[in-house]
N, C-alpha and C positions, 0 to 999 in steps of 0.2 A: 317327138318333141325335142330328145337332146339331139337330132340332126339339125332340127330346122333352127336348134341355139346354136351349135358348131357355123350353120352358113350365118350365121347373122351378120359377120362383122363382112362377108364378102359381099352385101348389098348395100351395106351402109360407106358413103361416101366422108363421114366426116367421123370424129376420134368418139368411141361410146365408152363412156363409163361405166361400168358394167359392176363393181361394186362401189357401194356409196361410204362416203367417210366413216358414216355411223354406222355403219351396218357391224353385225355380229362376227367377230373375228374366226376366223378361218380353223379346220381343228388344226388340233396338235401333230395330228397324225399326215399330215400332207405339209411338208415341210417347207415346198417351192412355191406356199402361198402366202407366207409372210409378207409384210408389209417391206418390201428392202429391194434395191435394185434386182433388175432378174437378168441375167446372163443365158441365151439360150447355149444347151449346149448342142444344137443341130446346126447353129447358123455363127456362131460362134461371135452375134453382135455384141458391141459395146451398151451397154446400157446407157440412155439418156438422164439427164439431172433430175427428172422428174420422179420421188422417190414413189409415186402410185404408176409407175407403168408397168406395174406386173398387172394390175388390174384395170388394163384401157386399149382397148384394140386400135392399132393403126389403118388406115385405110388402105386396103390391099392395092397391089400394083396389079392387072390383069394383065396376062400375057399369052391370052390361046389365039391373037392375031401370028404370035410368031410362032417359027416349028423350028425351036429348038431341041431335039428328045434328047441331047445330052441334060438338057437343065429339067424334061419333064420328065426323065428315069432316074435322075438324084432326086428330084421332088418326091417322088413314087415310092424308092427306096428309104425314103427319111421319113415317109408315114407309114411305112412299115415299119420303121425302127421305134416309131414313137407311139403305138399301136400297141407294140409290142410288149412293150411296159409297164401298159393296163394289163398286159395277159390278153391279149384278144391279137388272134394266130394271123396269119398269111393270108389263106383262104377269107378269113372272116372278114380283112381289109379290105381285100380284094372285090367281097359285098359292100361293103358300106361304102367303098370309090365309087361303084357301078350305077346307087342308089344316090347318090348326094355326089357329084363328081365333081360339082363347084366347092368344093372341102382343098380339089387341088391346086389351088390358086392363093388362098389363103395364107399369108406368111406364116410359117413354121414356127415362131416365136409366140406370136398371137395365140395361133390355135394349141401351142401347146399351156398357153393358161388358160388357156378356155376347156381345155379339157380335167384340167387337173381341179378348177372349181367347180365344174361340171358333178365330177367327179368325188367333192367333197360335200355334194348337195344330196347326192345319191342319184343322180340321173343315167349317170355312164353305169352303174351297176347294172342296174334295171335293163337301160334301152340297147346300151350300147355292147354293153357286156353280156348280159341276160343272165339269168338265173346257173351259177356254177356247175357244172354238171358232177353228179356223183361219182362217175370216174376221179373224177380231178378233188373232189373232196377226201374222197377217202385213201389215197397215199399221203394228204396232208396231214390229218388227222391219226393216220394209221402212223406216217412220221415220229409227230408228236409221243405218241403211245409210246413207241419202243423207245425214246430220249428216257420217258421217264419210268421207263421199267416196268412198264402196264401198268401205271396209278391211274385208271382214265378217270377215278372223281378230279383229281390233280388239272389233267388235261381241259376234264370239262371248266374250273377254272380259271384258267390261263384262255378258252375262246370266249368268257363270259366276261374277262376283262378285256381282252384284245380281241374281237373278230375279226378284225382287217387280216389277222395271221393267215385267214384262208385265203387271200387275195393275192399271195405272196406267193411265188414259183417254189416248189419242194428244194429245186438244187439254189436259191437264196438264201433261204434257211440252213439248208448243209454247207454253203459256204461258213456260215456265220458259226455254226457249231463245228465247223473243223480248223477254226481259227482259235475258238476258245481252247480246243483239245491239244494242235500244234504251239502255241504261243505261249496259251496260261500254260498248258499242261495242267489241265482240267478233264473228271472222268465225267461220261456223260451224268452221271447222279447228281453232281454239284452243277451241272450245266442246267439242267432243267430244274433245279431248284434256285438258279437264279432267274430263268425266264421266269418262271412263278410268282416272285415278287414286282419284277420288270420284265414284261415280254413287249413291252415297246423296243427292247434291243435290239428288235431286228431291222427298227427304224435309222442306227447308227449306222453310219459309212464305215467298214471295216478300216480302211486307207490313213483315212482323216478323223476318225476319233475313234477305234477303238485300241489300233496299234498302238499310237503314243501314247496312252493315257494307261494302257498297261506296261509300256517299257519304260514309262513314268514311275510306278510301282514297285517294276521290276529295279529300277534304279534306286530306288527309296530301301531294298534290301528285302523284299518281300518276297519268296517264297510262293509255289503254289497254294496251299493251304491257307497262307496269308492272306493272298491274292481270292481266294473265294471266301473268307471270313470279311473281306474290305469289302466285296460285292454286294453281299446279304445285307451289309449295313449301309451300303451308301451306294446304292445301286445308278442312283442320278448323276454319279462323278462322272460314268462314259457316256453321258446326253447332254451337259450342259453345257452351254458357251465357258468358250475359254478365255476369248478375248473381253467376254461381256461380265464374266463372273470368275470362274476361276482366275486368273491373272490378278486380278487386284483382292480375291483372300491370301494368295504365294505373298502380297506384297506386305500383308498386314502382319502374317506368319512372321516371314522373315526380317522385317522390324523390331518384332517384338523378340525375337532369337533363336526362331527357326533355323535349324541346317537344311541345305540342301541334300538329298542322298543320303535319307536318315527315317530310321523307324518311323520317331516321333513325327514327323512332317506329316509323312500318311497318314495319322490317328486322324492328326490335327485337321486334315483337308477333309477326310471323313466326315467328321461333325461337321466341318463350318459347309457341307454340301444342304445340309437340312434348313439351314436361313438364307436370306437374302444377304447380300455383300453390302450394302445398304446396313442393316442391322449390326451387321457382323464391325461394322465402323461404328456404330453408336455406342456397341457392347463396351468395346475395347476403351473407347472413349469416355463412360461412365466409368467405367473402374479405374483410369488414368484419374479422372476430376476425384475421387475419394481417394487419392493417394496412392496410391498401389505404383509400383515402377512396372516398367516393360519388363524388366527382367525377372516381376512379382507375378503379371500374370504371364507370362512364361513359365514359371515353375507354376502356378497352380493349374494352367492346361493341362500339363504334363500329366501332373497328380489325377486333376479332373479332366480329363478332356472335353465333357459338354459343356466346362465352361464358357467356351466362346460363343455356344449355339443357342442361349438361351437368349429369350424376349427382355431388349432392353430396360424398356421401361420397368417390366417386373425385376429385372434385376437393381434397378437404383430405388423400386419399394423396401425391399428385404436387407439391403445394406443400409439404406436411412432408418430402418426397424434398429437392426442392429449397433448400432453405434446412439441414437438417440434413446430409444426405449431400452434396449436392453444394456448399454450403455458399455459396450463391450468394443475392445480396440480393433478395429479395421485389420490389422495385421494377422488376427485369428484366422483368418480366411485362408491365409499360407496353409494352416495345418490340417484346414477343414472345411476347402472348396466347394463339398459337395453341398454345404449348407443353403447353397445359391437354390439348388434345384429342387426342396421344399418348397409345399404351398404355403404361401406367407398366413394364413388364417387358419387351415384346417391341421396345420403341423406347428409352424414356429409358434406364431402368438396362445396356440389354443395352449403348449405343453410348456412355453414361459409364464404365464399365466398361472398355472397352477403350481411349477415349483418356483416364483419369483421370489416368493419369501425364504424357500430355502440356498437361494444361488448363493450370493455372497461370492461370487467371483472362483468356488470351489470344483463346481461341474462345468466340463467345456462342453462347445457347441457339438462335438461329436457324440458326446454323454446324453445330452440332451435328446438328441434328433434319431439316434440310431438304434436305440432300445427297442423291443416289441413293445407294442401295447399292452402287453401281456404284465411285462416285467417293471412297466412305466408305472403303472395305475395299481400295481399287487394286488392285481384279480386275476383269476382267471376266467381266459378265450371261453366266451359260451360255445357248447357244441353244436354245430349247425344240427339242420335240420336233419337232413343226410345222414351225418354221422350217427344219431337219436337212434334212427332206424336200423342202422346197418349193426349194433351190438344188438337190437331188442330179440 
């Protein structure tokens, strides 16, 4: 069946749409299925205006009247190459030419989207690929292993959030992990403890986002240990657009008093990776409309850093709380940022509530908020259950 989809677009003489506007977005994991011009890079065309021609086959040009073998042994060679990709060898193309040989006629652009959606439906696994053979599983897996020092519950992990890892050539993977070992100067312990959080990473183009966005780090003053303390927390900084999302948080930072080539910038880009840039504008923009200067929440990032990352809306509840009900000056927040990241019901209101009559402007928001429960209510912590047991 995924042959007789591959020839499809070779018998049809006019443009097929092949996925429909509405249809279910493409995964994550196959990246040259987005919605966005497609540049092949076997044929090296121009992409047309048409922003869905990654997903519309043009009408093949046939050309087995002529005998050209220089054009039908680059043709031959470049489905090898592209063949290749999936992980499906020489030999094996060699079959699949022999059995669908109208596949080489096919423009090389086309069929390479057709493969790669193919490929995202699960058809090329199955048909084209076939079932991985256990040879080829087990140096993957057995890879794996040794990254993380025999944790294989760890391992099993890491293929139950990402399978696709087994699809991947063992020496892609060793690239990617001796980039982190030469560059970060990272031990494999910290390597595989960040695939563990993020093993999509092996989805990143070393070249094009993983170099600069650590010599970005590295620039910022960060240190190895730095550099894998920033990972664990914001593992999404080497996967996401730059031009679509980071670029315009840089711009918001540095507005607000961001240096360039500075600790604090890192913290700062860390957090604001967990929101939308979207957000991250309305954040800022709610605590500009209640007074605060640029230079106000600049020092309270600093202090708090999650202040930038928190849900707007929830943050212009908890300051209309505080200035209205609790009736307490805007300016507090310099000293006591963190008051933002309370629940506005289960923490603020419930513990104003019970000492409002004794506030009188003498306890601050830190007094209030940061107490145990223990020491808040002068009771004491019942012992769990657990605990009951473990003296009895």
């Amino acid at each position: 069946m995924a042959l007789a989809a591959l020839s499809l677009c070779h018998c049809s003489s006019s443009i097929t749409t092949f996925l429909p506007s509405n249809s279910r977005q493409p995964s994550t994991f196959f990246p040259h299925l987005q919605t966005q011009p497609f540049i092949s890079r076997l044929t090296k065309s121009q992409p047309p205006n048409s922003s869905s021609f990654l997903f519309q086959f043009r009408p093949s040009i046939h050309c087995r009247c002529t005998s050209h073998k220089s054009n039908v042994g680059f043709q031959f060679v470049s489905l090898v190459s592209l063949f290749q990709e999936i992980d499906i060898s020489f030999e094996e193309t060699k079959s699949i030419l022999s059995n669908a040989s109208e596949l080489s006629s096919i423009q090389l652009d086309s069929l390479h989207g057709h493969i790669l959606y193919l490929q995202s439906l699960g058809f090329l696994k199955n048909e084209l690929q076939g079932q991985l053979k256990q040879a080829k599983l087990k140096p993957r897996i057995r890879f794996l292993t040794e990254l993380s020092g025999g944790d294989e519950d760890s391992v099993g992990k890491v293929l139950n959030m990402f399978p696709i890892i087994l699809n991947y050539r063992v020496e892609h993977v060793e690239e990617h992990i001796e980039f982190f070992r030469s560059f970060a100067d990272l031990d494999d312990q910290q390597i595989f403890r960040i695939v563990l959080v993020f093993p999509a990473i092996f989805t990143c183009s070393r070249e094009r986002k993983l170099r600069p966005r650590i010599q970005f780090l590295k620039d910022c003053g960060l240190d190895s240990g730095d550099i894998f303390k920033f990972l664990i927390k914001a593992p999404a900084f080497l996967a996401i657009s730059f031009r679509e999302n980071l670029a315009y948080k840089l711009v918001f930072l540095f507005k607000i008093g961001y240096k360039y080539r500075t600790k604090e910038l890192a913290v700062a880009i860390a957090a604001s990776t967990r929101i939308s840039r979207e957000n991250m504008q309305k954040t800022v923009s709610v605590l500009l409309n209640y007074g605060l200067s640029s230079e106000d929440i600049f020092a309270m990032s600093k202090k708090h850093p999650p202040t930038l990352q928190y849900n707007h809306a929830s943050l212009e509840k908890k300051m209309k709380y505080l200035i209205e009900e609790m009736d307490r000056d805007i300016k507090e927040l310099l000293d006591f940022p963190a008051f933002l990241g309370y629940k506005l019901n289960d923490r603020i209101k419930h513990r104003y509530e019970i000492k409002k009559d004794l506030w009188e402007g003498e306890m601050s928001l830190n007094q209030l908020l940061t107490v145990s429960t223990e020491n808040f209510t002068g009771k004491p912590k019942k012992a769990s259950v657990k605990s009951k047991l473990k003296y009895r």
